[in-house]
N, C-alpha and C positions, 0 to 999 in steps of 0.2 A: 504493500500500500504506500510504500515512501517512493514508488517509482513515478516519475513525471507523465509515463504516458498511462499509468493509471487514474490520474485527474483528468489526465485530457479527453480517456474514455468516457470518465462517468460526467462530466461537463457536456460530452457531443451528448450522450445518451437521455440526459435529463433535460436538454436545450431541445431537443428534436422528439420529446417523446418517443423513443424508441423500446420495443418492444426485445427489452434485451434481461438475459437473468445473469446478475454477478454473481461467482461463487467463489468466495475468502476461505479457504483454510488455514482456520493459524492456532499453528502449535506452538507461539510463545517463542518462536525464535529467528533468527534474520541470518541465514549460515550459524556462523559460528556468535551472536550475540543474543542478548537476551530482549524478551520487547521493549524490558522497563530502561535498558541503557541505548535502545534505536529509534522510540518513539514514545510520539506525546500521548497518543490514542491508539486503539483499535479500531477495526473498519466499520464496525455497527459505527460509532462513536463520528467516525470520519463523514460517515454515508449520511449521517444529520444535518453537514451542512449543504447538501443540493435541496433546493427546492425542487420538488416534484421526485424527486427517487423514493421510493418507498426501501424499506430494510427490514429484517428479522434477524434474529440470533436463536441461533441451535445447537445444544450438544451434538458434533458431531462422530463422536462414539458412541452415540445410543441409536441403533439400527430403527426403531421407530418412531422417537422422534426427528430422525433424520428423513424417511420416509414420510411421513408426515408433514413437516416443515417444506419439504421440495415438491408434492403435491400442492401447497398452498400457492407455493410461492408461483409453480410452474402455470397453477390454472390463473392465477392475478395476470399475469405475462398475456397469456392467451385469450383471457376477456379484457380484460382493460387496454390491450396493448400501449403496455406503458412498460418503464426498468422497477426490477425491484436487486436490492444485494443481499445475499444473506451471508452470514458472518458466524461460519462453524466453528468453536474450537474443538481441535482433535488433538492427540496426543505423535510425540516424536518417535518413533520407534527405532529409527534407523540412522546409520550418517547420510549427512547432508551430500557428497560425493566420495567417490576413493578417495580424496586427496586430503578430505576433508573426517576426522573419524569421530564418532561422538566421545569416546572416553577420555578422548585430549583435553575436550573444556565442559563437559557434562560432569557432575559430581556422581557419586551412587545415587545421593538420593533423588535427585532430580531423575534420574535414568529410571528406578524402582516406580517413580511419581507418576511417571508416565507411561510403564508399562502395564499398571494398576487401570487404567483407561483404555487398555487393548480391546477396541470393539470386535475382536473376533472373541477375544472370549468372554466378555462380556455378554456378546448376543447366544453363546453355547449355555451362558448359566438360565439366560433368562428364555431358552427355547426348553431346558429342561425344569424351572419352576414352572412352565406351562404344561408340561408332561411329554413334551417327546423323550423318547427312550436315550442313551446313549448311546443304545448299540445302533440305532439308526442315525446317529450324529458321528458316530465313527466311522460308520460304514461312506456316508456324506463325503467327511473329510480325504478316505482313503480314496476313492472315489472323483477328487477333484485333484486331489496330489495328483492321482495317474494319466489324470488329461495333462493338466502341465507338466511334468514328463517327458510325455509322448510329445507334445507340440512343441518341447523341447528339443527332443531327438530330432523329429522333423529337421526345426529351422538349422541344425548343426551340419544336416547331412542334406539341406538342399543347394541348389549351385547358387553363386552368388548371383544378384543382379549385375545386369549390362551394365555398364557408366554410362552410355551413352543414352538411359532411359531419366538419368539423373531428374531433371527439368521439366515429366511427363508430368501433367496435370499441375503443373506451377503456376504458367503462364499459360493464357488464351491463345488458341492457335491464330495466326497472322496470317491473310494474304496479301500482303507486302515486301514479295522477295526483290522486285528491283525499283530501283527510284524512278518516279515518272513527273515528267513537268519541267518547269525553265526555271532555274533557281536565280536568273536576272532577266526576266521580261522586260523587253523596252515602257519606256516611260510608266516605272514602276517604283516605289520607294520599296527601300528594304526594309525587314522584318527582323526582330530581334528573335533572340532564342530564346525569350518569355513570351514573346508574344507568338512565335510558333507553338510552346509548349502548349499555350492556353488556346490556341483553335485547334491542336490538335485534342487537346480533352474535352472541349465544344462539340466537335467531332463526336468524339466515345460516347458523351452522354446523350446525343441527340437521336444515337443510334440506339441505346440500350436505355430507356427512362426509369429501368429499375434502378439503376449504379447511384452511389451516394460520394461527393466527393467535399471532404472532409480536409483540416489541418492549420498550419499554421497561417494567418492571415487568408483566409478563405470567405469571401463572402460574395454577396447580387451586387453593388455596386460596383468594384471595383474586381472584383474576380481573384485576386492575387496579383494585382498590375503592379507592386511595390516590389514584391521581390519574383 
């Protein structure tokens, strides 16, 4: 939440009524620091000052009220279309990368703290106060270990991708393989490379009226003519 283009999300999304759902997982920590020495607030907290965002907070270790929370939040999105954020906190289980290990700056107890919130097993105790059996919660488990496994071995032993496929579905196919037109028409003034940029994106969107074009200095009067 202290990253810049996550203001600038929920600003485009709260300015434009957008039909869009945030989802914060925070486990209380920024890599290797803690919230209390990275920040002022949490994101529920952050998400109060947009006018027009809606927010919620949810344990997100507890499988039903997290189910629950995302259903709400999901059908708000879908009728009202408007943003809402919702602001789980869950627990750390793991390190942050290889590089990065939790028992370098994790204490025990902080490690013990959080694996006490392990919503896997969490939802194991509370699917057997409901009366599922164990032995059908083991069999579950065994069960789900052996797909990941097997889709394990799979991906080990299948060939690698082409490189040459790198880019497939990145970028919209082009049919603009060669250049056409006089790039100095007589009695013609020349054209900057912002002022081509911008009837070339006149262009996109005149063609496509779904596309939404967003960002810095971005607006109807002026278009982006500054920079």
């Amino acid at each position: 939440m202290t990253e810049g283009e996550v203001s600038e999300a929920l600003q485009f999304a709260t300015l434009k009524q957008l039909p869009i759902l945030f989802l914060v997982q925070d486990n209380s920590w920024g890599i290797s620091v803690t919230s209390e020495e990275s920040r002022a607030m949490d994101a529920y907290d952050f998400a109060g000052g947009f006018k027009g965002l809606n927010r919620m907070h949810i344990d997100g270790s507890d499988f039903e009220e997290s189910f629950e929370g995302m259903t709400k939040a999901l059908n708000y999105v879908r009728s009202k279309r408007s943003p809402i954020l919702v602001h789980a906190t869950v627990p750390l289980l793991g390190h942050h990368n290889s590089n990065v290990r939790m028992e370098v700056y994790r204490s025990e107890d902080n490690l013990a703290r959080h694996a006490m919130n392990d919503p896997a097993f969490k939802l194991k105790r509370r699917l057997i106060e409901m009366g599922v059996p164990e032995d059908e919660l083991k069999r579950l488990e065994t069960k789900a270990l052996n797909e990941v496994l097997d889709s394990f071995k799979k991906a080990q032993n299948a060939d690698d991708p082409d490189p040459i496929t790198v880019l497939d579905n990145v970028f919209a196919p082009t049919t603009a393989f060669v250049e056409k037109g006089n790039r100095t028409p007589a009695n013609k003034s020349k054209v900057s490379m912002v002022e081509s940029a911008l009837h070339a994106v006149e262009e996109i969107m005149e063609a496509n009226p779904e596309c939404i074009y967003y960002g810095q200095d971005v607006g109807k009067k002026t278009g982006g003519d500054v920079w």
